[in-house]
Backbone as CSV, one residue per row, in Angstrom:
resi,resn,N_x,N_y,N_z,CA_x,CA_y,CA_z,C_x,C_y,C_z
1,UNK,-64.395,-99.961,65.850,-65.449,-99.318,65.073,-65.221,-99.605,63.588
2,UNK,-65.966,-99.821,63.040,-65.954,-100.635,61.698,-65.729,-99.481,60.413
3,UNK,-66.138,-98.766,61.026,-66.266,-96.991,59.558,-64.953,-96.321,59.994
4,UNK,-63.866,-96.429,61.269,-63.373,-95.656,61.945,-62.679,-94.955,60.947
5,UNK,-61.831,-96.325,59.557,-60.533,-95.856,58.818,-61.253,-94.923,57.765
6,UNK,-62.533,-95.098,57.678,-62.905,-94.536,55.982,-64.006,-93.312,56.092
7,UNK,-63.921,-92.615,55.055,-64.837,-91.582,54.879,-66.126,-91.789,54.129
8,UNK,-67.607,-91.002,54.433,-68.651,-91.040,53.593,-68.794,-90.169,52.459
9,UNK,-68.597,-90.783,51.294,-68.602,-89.778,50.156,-70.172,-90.249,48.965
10,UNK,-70.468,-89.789,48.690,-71.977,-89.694,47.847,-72.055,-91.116,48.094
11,UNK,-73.148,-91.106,49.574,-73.626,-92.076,49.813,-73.079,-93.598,50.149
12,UNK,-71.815,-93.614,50.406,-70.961,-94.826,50.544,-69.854,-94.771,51.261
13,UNK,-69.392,-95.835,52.360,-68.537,-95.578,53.006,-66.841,-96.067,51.946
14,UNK,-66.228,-95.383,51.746,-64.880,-95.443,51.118,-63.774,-95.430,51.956
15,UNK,-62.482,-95.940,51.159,-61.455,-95.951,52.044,-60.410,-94.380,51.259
16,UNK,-59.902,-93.653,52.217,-59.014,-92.481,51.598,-58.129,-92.871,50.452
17,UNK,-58.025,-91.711,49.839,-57.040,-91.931,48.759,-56.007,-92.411,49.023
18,UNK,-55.109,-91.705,50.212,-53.877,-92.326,50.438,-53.932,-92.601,52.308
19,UNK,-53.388,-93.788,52.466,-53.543,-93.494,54.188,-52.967,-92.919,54.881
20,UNK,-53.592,-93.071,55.863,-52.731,-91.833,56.691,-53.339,-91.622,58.472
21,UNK,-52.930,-92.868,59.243,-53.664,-92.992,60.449,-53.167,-92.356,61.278
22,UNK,-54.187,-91.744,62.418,-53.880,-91.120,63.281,-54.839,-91.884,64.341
23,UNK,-54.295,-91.877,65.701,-55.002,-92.557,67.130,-56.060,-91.723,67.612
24,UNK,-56.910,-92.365,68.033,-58.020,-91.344,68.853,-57.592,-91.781,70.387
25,UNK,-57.635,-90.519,70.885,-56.960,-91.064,72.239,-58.365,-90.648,73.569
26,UNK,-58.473,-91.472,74.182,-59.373,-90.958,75.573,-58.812,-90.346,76.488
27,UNK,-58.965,-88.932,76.513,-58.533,-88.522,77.750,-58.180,-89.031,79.258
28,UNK,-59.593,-89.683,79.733,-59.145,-90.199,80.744,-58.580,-91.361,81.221
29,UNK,-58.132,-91.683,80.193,-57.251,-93.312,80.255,-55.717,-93.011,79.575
30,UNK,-55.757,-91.756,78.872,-54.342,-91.588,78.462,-54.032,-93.046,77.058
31,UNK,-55.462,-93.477,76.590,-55.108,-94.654,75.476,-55.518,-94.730,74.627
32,UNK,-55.096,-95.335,73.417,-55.646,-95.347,71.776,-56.640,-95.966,72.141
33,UNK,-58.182,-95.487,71.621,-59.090,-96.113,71.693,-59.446,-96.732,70.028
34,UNK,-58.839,-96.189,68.972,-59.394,-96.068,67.617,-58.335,-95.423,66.943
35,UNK,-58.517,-95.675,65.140,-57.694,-95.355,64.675,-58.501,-94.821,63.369
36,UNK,-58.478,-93.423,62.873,-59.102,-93.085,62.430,-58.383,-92.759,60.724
37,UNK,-58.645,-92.528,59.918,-57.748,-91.903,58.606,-58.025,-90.349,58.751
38,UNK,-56.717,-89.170,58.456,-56.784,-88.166,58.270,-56.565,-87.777,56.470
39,UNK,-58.178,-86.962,55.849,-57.933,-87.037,54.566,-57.071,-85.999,54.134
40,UNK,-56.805,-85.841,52.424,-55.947,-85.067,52.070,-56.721,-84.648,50.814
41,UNK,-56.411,-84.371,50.072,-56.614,-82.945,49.108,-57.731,-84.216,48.071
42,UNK,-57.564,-85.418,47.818,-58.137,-85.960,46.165,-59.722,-86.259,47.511
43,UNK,-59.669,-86.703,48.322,-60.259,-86.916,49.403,-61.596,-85.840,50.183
44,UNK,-60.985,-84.834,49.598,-61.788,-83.486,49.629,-62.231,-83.258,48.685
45,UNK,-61.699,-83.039,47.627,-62.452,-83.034,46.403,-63.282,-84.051,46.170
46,UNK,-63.237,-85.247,46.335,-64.144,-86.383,45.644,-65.644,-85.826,46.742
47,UNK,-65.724,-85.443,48.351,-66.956,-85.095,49.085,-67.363,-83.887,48.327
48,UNK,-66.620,-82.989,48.103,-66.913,-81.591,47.571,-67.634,-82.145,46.542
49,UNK,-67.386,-82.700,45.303,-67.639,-83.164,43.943,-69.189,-83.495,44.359
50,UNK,-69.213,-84.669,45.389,-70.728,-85.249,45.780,-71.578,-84.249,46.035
51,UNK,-71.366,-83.318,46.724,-72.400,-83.040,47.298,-72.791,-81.553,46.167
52,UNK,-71.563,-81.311,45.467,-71.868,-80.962,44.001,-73.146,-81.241,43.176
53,UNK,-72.820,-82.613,42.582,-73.977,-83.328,41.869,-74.892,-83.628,42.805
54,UNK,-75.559,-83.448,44.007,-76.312,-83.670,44.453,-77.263,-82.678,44.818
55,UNK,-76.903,-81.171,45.001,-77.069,-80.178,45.001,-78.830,-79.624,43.963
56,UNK,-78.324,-80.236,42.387,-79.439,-79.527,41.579,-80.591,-80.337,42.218
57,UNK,-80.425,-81.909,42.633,-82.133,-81.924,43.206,-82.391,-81.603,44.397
58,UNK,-81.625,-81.813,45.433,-82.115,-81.971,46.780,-82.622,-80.415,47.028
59,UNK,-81.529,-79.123,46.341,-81.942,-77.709,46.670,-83.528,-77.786,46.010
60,UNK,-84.211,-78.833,45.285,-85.677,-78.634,44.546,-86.443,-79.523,45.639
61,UNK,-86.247,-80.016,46.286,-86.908,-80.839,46.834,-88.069,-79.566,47.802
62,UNK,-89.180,-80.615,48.011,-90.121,-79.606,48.688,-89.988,-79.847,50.447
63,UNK,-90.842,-79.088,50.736,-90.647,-78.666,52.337,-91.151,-79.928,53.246
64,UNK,-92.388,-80.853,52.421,-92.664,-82.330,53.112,-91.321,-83.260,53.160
65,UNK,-90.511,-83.110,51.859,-89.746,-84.138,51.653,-88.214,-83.787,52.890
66,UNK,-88.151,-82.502,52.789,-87.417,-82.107,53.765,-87.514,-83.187,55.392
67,UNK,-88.587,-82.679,55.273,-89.347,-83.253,56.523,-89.340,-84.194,56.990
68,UNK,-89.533,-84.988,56.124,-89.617,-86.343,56.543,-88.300,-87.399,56.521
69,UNK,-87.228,-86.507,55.839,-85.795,-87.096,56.237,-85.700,-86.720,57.541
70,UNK,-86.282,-85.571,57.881,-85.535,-84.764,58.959,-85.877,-85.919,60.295
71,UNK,-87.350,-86.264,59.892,-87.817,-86.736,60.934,-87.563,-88.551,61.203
72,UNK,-86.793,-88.708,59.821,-86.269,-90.291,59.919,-84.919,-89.969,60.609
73,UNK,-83.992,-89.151,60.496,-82.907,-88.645,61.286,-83.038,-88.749,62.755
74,UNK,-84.591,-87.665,63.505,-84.496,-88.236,64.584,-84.835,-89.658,64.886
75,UNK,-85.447,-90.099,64.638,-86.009,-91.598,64.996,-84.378,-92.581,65.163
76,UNK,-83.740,-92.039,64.144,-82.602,-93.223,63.910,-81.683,-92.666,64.963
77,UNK,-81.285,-91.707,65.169,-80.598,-90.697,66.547,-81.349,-91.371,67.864
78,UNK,-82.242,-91.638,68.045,-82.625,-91.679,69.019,-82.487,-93.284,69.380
79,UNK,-82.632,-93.796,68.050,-82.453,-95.484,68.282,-81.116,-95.484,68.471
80,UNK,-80.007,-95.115,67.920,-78.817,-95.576,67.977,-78.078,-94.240,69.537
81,UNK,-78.987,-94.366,70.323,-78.414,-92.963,71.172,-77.443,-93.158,72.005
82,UNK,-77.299,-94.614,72.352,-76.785,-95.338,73.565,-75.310,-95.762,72.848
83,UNK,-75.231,-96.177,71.436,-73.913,-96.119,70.684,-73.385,-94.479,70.642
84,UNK,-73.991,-93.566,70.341,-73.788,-92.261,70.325,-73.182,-91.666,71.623
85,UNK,-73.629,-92.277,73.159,-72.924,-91.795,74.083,-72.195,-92.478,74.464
86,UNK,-71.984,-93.435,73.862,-70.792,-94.333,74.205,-69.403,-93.966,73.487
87,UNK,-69.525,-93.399,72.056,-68.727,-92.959,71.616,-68.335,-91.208,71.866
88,UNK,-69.291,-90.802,72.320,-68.632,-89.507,73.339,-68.169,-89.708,74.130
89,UNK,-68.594,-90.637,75.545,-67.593,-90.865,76.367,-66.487,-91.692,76.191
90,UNK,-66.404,-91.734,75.437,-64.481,-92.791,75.065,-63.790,-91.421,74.004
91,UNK,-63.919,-90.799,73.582,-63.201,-89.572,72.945,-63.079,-88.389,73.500
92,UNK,-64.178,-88.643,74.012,-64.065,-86.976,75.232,-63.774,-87.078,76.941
93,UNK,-63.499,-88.537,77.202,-63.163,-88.918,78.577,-64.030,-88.593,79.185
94,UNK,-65.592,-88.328,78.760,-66.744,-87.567,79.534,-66.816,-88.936,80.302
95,UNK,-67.626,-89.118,81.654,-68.297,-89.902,82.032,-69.401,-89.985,81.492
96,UNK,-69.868,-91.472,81.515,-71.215,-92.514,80.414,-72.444,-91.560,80.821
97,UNK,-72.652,-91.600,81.962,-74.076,-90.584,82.600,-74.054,-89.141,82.095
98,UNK,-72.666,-88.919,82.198,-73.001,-87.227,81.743,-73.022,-87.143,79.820
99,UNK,-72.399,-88.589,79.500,-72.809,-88.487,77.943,-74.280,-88.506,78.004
100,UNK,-74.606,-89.164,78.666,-75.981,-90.217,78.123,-77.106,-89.033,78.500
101,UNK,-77.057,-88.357,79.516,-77.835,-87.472,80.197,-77.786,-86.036,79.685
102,UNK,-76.578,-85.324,79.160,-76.436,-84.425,78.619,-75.940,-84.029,77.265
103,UNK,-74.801,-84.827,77.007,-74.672,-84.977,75.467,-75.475,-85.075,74.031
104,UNK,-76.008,-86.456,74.716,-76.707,-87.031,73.762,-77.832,-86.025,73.593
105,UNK,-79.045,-85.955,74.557,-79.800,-84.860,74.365,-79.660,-83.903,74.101
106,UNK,-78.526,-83.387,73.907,-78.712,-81.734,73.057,-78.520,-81.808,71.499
107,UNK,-78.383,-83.222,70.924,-78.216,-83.522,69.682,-79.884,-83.813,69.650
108,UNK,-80.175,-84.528,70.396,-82.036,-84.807,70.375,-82.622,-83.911,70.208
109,UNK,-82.572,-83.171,71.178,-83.252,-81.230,71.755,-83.025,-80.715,70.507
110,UNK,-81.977,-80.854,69.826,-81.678,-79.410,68.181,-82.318,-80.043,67.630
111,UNK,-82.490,-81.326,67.020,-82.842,-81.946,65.916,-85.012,-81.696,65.874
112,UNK,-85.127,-81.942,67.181,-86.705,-81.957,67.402,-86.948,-80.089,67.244
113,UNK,-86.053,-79.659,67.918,-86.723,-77.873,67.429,-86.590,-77.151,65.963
114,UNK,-85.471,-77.913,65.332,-85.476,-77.394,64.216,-86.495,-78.552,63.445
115,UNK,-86.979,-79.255,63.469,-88.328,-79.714,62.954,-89.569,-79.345,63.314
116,UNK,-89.785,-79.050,64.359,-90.650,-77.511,65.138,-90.943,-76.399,64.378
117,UNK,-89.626,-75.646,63.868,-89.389,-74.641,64.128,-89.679,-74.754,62.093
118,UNK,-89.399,-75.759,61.602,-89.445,-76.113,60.018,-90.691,-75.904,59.557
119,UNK,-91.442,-76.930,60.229,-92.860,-76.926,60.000,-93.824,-75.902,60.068
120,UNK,-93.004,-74.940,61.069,-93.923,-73.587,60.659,-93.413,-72.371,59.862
121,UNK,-92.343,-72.575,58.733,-91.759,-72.185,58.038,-91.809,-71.725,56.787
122,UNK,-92.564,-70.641,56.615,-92.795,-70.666,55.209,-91.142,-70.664,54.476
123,UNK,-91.338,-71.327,53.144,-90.420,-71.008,52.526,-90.893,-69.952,51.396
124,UNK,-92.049,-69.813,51.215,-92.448,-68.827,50.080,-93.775,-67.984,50.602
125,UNK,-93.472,-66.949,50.337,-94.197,-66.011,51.445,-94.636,-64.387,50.357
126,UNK,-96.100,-63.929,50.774,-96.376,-62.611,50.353,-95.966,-61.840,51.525
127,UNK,-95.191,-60.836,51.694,-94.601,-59.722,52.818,-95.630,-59.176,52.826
128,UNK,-96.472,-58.578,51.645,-97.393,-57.358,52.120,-98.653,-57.571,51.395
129,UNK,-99.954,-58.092,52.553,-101.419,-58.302,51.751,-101.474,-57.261,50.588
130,UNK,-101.278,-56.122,50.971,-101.694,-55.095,49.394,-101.131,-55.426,47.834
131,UNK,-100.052,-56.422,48.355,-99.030,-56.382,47.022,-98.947,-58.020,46.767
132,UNK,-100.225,-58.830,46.561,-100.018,-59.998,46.360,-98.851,-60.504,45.669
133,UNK,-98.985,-59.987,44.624,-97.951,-60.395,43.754,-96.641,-60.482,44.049
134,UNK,-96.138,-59.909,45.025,-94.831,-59.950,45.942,-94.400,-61.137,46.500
135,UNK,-93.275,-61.531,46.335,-93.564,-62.709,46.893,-91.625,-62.854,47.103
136,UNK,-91.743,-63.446,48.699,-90.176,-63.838,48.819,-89.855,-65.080,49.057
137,UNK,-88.976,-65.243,48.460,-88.590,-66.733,48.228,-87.224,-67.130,48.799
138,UNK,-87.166,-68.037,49.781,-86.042,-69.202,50.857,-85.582,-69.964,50.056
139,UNK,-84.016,-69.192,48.924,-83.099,-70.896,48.786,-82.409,-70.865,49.395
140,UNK,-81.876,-72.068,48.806,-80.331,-72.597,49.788,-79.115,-71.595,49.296
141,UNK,-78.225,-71.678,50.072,-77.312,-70.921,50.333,-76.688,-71.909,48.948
142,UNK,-76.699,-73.128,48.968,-75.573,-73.897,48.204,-74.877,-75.388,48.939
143,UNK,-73.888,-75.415,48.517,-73.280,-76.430,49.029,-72.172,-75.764,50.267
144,UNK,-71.996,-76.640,51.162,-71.775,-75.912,52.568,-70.544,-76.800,52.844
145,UNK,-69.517,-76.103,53.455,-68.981,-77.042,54.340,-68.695,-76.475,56.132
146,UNK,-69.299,-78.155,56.962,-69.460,-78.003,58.283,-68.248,-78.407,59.006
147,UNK,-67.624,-77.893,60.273,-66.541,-77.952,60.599,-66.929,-77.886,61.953
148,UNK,-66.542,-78.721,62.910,-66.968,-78.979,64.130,-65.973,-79.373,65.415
149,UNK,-66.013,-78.697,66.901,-65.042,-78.665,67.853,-65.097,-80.139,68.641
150,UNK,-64.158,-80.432,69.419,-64.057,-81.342,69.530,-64.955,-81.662,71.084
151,UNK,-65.695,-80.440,71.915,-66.366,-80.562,72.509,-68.079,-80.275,72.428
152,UNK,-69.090,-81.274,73.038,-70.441,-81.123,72.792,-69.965,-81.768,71.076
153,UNK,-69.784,-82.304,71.021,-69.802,-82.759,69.627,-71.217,-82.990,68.950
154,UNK,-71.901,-84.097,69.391,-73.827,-83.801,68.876,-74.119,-82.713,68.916
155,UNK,-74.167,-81.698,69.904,-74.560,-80.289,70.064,-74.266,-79.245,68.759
156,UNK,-72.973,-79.627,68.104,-72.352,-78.797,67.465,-72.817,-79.654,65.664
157,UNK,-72.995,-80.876,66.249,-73.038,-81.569,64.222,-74.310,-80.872,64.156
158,UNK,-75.059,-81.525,65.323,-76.830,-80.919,64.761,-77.436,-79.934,64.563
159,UNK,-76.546,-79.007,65.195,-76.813,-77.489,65.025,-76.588,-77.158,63.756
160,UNK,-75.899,-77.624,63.078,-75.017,-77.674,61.512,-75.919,-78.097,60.578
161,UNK,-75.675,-79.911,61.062,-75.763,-80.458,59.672,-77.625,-80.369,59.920
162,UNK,-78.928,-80.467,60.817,-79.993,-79.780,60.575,-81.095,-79.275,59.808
163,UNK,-79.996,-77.743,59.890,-80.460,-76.521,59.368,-80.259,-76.497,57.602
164,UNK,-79.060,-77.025,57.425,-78.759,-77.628,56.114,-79.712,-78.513,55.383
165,UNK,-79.885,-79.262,55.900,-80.989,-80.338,55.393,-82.443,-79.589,55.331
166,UNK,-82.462,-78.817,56.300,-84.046,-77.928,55.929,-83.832,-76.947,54.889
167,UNK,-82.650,-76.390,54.876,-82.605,-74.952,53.520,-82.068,-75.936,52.463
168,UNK,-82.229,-76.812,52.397,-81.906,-77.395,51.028,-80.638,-77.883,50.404
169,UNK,-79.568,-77.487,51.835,-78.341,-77.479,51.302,-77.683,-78.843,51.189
170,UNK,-76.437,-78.924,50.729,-75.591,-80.644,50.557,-74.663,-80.374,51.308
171,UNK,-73.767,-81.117,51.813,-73.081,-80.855,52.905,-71.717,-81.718,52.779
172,UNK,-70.509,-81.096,53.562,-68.974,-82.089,53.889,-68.872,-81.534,55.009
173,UNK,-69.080,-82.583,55.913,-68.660,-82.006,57.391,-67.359,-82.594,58.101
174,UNK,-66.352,-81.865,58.460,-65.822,-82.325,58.942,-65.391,-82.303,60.394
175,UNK,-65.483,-83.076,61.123,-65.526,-83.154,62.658,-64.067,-83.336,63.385
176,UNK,-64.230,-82.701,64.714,-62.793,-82.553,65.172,-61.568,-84.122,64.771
177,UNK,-60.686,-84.068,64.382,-60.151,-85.384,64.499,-59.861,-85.970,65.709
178,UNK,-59.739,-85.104,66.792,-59.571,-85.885,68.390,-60.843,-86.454,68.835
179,UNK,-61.668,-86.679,68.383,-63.250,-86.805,68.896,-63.923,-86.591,67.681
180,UNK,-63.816,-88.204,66.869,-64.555,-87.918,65.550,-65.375,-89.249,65.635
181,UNK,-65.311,-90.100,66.389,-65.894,-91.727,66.765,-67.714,-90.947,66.620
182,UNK,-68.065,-89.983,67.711,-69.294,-90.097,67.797,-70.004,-89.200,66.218
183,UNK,-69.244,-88.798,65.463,-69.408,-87.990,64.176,-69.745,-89.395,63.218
184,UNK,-69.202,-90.336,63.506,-68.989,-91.440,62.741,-70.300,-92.038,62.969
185,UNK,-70.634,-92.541,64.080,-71.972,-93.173,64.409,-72.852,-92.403,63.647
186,UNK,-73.190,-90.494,63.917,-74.298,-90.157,63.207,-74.100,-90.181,61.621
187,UNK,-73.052,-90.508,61.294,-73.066,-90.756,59.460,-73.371,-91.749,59.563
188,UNK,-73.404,-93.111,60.474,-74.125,-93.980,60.131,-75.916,-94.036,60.390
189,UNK,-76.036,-93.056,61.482,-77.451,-92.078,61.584,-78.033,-91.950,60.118
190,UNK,-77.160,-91.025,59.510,-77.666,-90.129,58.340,-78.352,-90.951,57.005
191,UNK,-77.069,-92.268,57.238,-77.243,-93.425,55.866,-78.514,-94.076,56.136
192,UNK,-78.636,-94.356,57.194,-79.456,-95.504,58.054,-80.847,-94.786,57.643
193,UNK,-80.753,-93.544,57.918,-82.309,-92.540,57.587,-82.935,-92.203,56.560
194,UNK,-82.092,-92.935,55.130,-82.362,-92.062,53.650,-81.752,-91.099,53.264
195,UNK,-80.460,-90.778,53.889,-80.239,-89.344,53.269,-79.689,-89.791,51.890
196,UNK,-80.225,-89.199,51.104,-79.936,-89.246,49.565,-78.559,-89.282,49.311
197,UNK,-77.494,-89.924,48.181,-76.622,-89.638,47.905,-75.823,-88.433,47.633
198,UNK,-75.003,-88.012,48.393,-74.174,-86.626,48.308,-74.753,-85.804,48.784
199,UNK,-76.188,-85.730,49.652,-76.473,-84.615,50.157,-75.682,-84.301,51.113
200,UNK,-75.419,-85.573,51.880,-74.481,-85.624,53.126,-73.045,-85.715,53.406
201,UNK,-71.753,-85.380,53.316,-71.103,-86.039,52.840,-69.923,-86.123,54.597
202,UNK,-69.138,-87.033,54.824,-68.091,-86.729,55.866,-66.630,-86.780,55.669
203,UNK,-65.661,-86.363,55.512,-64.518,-86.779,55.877,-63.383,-86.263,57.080
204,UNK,-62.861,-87.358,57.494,-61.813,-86.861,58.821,-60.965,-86.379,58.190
205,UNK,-60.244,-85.617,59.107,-59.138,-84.840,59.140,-58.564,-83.552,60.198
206,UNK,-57.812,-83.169,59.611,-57.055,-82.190,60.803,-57.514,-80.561,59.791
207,UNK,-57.443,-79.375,61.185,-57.295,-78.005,60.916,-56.564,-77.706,59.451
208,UNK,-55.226,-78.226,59.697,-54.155,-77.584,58.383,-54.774,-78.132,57.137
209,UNK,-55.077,-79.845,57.406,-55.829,-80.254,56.569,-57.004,-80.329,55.444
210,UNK,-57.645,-81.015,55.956,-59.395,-81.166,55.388,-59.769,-79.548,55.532
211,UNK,-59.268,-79.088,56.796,-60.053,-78.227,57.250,-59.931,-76.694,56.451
212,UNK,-58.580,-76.560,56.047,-57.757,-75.321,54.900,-58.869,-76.088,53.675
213,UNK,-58.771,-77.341,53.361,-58.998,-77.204,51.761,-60.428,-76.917,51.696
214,UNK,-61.074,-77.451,52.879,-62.785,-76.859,52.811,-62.939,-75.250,52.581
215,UNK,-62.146,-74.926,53.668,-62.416,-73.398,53.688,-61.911,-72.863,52.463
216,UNK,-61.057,-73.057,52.128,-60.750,-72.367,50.485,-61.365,-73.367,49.061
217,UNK,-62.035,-74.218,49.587,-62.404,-74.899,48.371,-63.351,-74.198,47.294
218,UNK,-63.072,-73.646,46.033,-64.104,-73.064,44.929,-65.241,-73.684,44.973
219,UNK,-65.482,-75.267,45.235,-66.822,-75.813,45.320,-67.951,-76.052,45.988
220,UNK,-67.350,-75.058,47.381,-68.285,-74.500,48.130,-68.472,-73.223,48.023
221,UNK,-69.899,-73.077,48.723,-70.798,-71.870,48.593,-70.730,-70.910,50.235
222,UNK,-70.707,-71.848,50.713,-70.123,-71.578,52.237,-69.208,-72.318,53.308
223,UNK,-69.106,-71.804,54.484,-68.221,-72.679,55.231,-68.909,-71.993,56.757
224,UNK,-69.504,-73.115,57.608,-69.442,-73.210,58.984,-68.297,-73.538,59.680
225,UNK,-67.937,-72.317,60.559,-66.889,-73.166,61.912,-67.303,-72.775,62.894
226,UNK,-67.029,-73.822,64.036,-67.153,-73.524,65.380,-65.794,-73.888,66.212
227,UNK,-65.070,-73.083,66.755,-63.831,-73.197,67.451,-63.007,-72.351,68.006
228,UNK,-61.366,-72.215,67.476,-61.020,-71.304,68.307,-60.866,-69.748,67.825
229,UNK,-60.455,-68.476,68.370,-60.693,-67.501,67.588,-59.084,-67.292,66.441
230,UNK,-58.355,-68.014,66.568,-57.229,-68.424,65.688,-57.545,-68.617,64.305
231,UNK,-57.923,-70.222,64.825,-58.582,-71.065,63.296,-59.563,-70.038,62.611
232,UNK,-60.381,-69.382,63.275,-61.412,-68.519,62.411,-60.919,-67.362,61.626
233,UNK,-60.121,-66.690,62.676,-58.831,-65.912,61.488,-58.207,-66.827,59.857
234,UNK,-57.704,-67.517,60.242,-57.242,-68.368,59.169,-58.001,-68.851,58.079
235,UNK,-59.406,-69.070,58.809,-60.312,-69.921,57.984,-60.616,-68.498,56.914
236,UNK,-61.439,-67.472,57.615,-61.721,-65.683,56.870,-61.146,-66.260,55.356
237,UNK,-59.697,-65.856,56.271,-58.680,-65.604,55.259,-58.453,-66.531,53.944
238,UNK,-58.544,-67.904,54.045,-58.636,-68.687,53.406,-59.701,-68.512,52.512
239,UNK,-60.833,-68.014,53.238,-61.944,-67.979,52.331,-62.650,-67.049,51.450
240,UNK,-61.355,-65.942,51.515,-61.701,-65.035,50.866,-61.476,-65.022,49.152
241,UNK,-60.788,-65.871,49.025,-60.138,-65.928,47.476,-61.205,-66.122,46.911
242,UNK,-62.619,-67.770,47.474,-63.377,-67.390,46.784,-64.806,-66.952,47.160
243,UNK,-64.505,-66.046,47.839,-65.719,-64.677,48.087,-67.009,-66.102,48.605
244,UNK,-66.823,-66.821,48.972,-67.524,-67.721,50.466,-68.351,-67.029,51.271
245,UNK,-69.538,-67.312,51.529,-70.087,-66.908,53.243,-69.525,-67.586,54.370
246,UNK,-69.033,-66.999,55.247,-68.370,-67.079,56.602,-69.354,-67.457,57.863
247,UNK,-69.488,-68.389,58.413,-70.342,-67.893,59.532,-68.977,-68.603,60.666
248,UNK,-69.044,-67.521,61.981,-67.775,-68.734,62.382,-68.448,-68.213,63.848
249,UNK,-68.586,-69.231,65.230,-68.671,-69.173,66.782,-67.238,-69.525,67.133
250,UNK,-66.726,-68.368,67.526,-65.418,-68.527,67.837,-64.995,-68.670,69.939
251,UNK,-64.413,-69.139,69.799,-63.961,-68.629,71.757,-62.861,-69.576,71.887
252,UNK,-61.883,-69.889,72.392,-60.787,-70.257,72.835,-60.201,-69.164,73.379
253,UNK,-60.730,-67.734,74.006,-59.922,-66.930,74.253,-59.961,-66.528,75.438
254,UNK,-60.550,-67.359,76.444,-60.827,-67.231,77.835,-61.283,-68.144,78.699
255,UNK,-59.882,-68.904,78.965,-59.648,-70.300,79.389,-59.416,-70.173,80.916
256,UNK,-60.252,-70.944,81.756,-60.134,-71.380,82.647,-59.289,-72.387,83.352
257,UNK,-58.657,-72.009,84.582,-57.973,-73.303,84.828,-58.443,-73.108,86.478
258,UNK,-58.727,-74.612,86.433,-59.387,-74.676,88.472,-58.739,-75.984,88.804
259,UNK,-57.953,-75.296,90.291,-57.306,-76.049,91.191,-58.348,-76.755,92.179
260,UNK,-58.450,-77.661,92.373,-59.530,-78.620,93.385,-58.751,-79.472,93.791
């Protein structure tokens, strides 16, 4: 994979500050499929920074312009879908059919409802006919950072990165490092579609990692996680210094194991 070693930072694929490779391994082969870079602290800051300066226009942008990235996103998702389940099933040891048949489509399925669901959206609204003059107004939260499990991976970016792109927000997402190949394809999704410089931003890495300096980073406004109920403790905590919005889907706490 050609992007595997480097991260997307305002609009360009880069190589990390310092290297630092780690293997992507396929479960069901027990083998390095890829070799990915895990970032570190100048590496975080330089995505944070982007999606910084990118922030004062894209949060102005109007509800067509929204739109019509949103809707070059799916088109390019859908063209590149067959690279997309190919790189789920080699990181997640899924079988190709159950990528191709279930994976992939629930990254399709989010992306088409939250353009659905956009379009009939006011962002600026009178609450009460008597009181024209009233009027409530939808910004962005800010600059966000997205943090994503290493299973349903489409399921979990699009649910994320999305909703972001419709409220206006700029984004650093960072995706599980055991299963970050198919995260990689949709940043090449994202470029491929217009997304403006720094609205979008990606870098790999690990929990202790990328994943601590997002959650405590001053230059975000928020932080998405989806994972275990551990990391979400940690993350809170991390993110309290600077008074951050939290949103976290937690579960790792009721694990199954089946003998067959």
């Amino acid at each position: 994979m050609e992007n595997s070693r480097k991260f997307y930072v305002d609009g360009q694929w880069v190589d990390p500050v310092t290297a630092n490779d780690f293997d992507v391994i396929n479960p069901s082969t027990e083998e390095a499929i890829a070799v990915i870079s895990l970032g570190g602290q100048a590496d975080t800051d330089a995505a944070v920074a982007a999606a910084n300066r990118a922030y004062d226009s894209w949060s102005q942008t109007s509800k067509a312009e929204r739109l019509e990235l949103m809707e070059a996103i799916a088109a390019e998702y859908e063209r590149r879908s067959a690279h997309i389940a190919q790189a789920m099933s080699d990181e997640m040891g899924a079988p190709i059919d159950f990528s191709n048949a279930v994976q992939v489509t629930a990254g399709t399925g989010h992306i088409g409802d939250f353009i659905d669901a956009f379009r009939d959206f006011d962002l600026e609204y009178a609450p009460n006919p008597d009181s024209p003059g009233d009027r409530i107004l939808h910004d962005p939260v800010g600059v966000v950072g997205l943090i994503t499990p290493w299973n349903w991976p489409m399921n979990q970016v699009t649910l994320k990165v999305l909703p972001a792109i419709a409220a206006g927000c700029t984004m650093v997402l960072k995706p599980s490092e055991v299963a970050p190949l198919s995260s990689i394809v949709f940043t090449e999704v994202m470029h491929a579609a217009g997304t403006p410089a720094g609205v979008y931003n990606m870098v790999n890495g690990d929990g202790p990692g990328v994943g601590t300096q997002l959650s405590g980073h001053p230059g975000l406004d928020m932080i998405s996680f989806t994972g275990s109920a551990r990391a979400g403790i940690l993350i809170s905590k991390n993110a309290a210094d600077t008074i951050k919005r939290v949103s976290l889907e937690l579960g790792g706490k009721g694990a199954n194991i089946v003998f067959a």
